[in-house]
Each structure stands twice: as structure tokens, then as C-alpha cells.
KEKOLDO-634528 format. One line per field, with one value per atom (N, C-alpha, C): x, z, y. Coordinates in nm, 2 decimals. Atoms other than C-alpha are relative to their C-alpha. Layout:
xx	[X | ...] .
zz	[Z | ...] .
yy	[Y | ...] .
% end
This chain:
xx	[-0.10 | -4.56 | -0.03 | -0.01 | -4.55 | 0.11 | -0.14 | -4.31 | -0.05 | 0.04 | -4.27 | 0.11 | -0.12 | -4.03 | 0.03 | -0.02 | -3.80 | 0.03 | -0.05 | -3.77 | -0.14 | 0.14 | -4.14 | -0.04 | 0.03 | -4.18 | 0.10 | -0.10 | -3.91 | 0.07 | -0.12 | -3.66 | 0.12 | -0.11 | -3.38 | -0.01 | -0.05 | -3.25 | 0.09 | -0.10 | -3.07 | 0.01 | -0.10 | -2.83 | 0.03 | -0.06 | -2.72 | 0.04 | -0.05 | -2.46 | -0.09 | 0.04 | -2.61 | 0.18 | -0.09 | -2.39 | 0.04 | -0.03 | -2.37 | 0.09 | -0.08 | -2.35 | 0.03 | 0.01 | -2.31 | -0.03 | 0.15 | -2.59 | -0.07 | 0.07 | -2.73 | -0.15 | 0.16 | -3.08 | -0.09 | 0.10 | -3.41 | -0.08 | 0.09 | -3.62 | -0.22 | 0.11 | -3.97 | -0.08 | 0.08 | -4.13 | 0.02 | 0.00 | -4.23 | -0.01 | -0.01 | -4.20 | -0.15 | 0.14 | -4.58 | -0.07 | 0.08 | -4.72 | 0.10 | -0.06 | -4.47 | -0.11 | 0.08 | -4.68 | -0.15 | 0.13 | -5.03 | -0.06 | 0.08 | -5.29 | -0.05 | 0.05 | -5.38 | 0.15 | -0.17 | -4.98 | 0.02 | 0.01 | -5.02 | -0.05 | 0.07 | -5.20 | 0.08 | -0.13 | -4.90 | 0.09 | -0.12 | -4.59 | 0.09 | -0.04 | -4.51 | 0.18 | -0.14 | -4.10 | 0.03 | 0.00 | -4.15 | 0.04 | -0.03 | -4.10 | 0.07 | -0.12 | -3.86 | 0.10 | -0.04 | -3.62 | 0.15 | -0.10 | -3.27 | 0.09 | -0.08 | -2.98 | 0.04 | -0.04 | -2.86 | -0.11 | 0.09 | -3.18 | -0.10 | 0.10 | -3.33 | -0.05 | 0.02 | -3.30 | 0.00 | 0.00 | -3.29 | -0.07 | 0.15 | -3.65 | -0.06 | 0.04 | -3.66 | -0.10 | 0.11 | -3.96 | 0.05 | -0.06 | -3.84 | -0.10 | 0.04 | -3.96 | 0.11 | -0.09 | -3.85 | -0.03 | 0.03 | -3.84 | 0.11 | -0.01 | -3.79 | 0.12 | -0.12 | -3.43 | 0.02 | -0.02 | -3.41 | 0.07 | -0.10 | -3.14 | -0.06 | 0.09 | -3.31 | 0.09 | -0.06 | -3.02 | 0.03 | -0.02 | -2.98 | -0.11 | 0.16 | -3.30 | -0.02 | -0.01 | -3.14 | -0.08 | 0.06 | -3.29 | -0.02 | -0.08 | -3.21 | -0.15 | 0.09 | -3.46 | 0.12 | -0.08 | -3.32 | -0.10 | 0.04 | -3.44 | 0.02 | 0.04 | -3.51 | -0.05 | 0.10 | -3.55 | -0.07 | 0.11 | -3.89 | 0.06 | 0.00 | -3.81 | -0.11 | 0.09 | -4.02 | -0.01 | 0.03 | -4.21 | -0.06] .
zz	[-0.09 | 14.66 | 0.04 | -0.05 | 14.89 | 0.01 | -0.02 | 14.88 | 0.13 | -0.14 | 15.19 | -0.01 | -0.02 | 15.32 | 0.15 | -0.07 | 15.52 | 0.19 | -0.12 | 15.77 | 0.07 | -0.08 | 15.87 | 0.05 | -0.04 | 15.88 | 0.10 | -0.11 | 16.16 | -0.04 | 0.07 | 15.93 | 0.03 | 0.01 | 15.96 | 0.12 | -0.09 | 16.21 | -0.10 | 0.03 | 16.08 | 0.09 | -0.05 | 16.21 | -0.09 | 0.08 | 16.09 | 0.06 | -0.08 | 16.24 | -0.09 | 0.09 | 16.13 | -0.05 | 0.11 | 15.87 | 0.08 | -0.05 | 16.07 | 0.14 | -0.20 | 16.49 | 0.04 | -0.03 | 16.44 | 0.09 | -0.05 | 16.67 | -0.06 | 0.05 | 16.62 | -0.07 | 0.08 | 16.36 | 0.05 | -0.04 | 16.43 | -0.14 | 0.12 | 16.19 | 0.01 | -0.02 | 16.14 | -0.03 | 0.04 | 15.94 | -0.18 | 0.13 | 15.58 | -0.03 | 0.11 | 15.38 | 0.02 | 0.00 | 15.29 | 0.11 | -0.16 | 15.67 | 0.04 | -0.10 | 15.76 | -0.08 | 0.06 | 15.51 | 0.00 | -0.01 | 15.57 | -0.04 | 0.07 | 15.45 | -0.12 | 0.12 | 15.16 | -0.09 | 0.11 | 15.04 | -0.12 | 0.17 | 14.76 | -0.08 | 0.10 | 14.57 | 0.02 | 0.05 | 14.60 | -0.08 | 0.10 | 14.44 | -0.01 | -0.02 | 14.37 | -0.01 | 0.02 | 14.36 | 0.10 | -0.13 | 14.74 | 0.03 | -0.02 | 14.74 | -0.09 | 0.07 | 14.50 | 0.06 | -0.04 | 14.60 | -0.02 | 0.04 | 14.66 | -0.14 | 0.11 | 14.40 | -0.06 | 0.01 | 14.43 | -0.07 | 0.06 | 14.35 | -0.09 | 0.13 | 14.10 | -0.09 | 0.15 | 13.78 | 0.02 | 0.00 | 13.91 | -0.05 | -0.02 | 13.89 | 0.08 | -0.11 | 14.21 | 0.05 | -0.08 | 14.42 | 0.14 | -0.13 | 14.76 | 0.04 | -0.09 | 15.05 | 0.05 | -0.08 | 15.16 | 0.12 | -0.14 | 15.53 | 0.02 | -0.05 | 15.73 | 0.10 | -0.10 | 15.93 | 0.05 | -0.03 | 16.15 | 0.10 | -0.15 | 16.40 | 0.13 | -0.13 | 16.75 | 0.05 | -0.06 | 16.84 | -0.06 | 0.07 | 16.54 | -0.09 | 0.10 | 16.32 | -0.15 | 0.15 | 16.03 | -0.05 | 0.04 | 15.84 | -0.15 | 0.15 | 15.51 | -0.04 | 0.03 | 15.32 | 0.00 | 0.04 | 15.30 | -0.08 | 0.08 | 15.04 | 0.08 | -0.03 | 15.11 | -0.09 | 0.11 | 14.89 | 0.05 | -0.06 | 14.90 | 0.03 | 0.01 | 14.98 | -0.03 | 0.02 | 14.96 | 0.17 | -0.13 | 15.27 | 0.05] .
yy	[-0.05 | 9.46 | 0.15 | -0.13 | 9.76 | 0.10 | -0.08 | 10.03 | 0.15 | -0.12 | 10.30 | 0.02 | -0.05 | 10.53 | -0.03 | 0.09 | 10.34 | 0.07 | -0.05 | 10.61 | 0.05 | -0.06 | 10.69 | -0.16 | 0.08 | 10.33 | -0.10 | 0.11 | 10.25 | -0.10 | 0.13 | 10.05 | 0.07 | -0.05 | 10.30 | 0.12 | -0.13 | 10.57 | 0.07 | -0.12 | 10.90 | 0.09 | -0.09 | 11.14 | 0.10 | -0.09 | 11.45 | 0.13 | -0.16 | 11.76 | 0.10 | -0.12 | 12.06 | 0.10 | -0.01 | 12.21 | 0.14 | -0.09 | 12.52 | 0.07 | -0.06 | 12.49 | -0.17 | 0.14 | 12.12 | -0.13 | 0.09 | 12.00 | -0.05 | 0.09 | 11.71 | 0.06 | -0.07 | 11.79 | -0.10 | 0.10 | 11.65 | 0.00 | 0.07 | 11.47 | 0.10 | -0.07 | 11.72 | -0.09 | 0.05 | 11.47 | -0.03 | -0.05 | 11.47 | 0.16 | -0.15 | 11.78 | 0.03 | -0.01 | 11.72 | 0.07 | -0.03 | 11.71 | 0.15 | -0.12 | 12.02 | 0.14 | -0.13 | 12.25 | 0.00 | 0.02 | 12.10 | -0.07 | 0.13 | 11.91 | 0.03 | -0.04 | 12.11 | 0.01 | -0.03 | 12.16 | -0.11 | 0.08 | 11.90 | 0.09 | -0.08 | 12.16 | 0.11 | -0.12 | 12.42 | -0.04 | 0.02 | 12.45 | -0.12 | 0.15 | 12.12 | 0.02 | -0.02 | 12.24 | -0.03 | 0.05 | 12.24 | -0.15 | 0.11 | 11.91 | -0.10 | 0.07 | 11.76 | -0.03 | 0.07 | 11.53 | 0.10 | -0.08 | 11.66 | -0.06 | -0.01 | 11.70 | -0.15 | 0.13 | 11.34 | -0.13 | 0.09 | 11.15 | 0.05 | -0.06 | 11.41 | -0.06 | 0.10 | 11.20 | -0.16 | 0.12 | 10.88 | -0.09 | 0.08 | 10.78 | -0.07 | 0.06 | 10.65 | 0.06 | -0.03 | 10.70 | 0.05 | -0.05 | 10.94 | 0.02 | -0.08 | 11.07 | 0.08 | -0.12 | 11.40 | 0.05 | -0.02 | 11.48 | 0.13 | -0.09 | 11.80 | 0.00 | 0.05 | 11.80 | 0.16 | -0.14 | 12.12 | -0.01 | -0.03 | 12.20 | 0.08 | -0.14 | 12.35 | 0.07 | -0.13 | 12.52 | 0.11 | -0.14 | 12.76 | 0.02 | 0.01 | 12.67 | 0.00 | 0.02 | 12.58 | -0.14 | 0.11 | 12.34 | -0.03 | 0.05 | 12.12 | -0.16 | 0.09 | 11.89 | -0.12 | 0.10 | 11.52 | -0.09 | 0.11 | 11.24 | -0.10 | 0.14 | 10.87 | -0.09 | 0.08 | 10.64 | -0.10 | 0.07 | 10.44 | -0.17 | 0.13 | 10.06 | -0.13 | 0.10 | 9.72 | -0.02 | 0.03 | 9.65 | -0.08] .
% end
């Protein structure tokens, strides 16, 4: 069995106000691809899953959610599914 994240692989749509000017956020991507192709060999903190799925042991993907009208922007988790 395969496991993916269900949001790069077009199983789910998200939404999210920004917490600030509460314009809709856009999805940048993964975390990974927003820092490069070499960012696996940095600070692997950068990419930990938020507060909610820390200890779970689930397998996430974290993607890039940034507001274009004030430029805030908040990591979100995903947990991996079966595909």
C-alpha cells in the first residue's frame, strides 16, 4: 500500500481565513519545495508537523498557507492517507 498527502494528490480541497485580515490563504505548497531542493539537509525543525499531530506518529505533510493580502503565513499538517 501507498500512502500520500491527500492534498497534493487532489483528494481534498482546503480553506483557510487568515487569522489576521481574514482573506482567504493560499496553499504555497509543501514546506520542503518552499525552501528548496537542498532544504532536507537544514534544520529539520523547519518542518515538523504542527502542535496537534506532534506525538501522534502519524506520517504528515506540511504545506505553506500564506495570505496575499497581508503575507501572513501559518504552516498546516495533513495527514498522509492510503492511495
Amino acid at each position: 500500500m501507498e500512502f500520500g498527502c491527500p492534498l497534493c494528490n487532489g483528494l481534498m480541497a482546503f480553506s483557510q481565513p487568515c487569522s489576521f485580515c481574514g482573506c482567504g490563504m493560499e496553499d504555497s505548497g509543501m514546506l520542503e519545495d518552499y525552501y528548496g531542493p537542498y532544504s532536507h539537509y537544514g534544520n529539520i525543525e523547519l518542518y515538523n508537523p504542527d502542535d496537534a499531530l506532534e506525538n501522534t506518529g502519524i506520517n504528515v505533510c506540511v504545506h505553506l498557507f500564506v495570505c496575499p493580502e497581508c503575507g501572513f503565513d501559518k504552516r498546516v499538517s495533513f495527514p498522509e492517507v492510503r492511495l
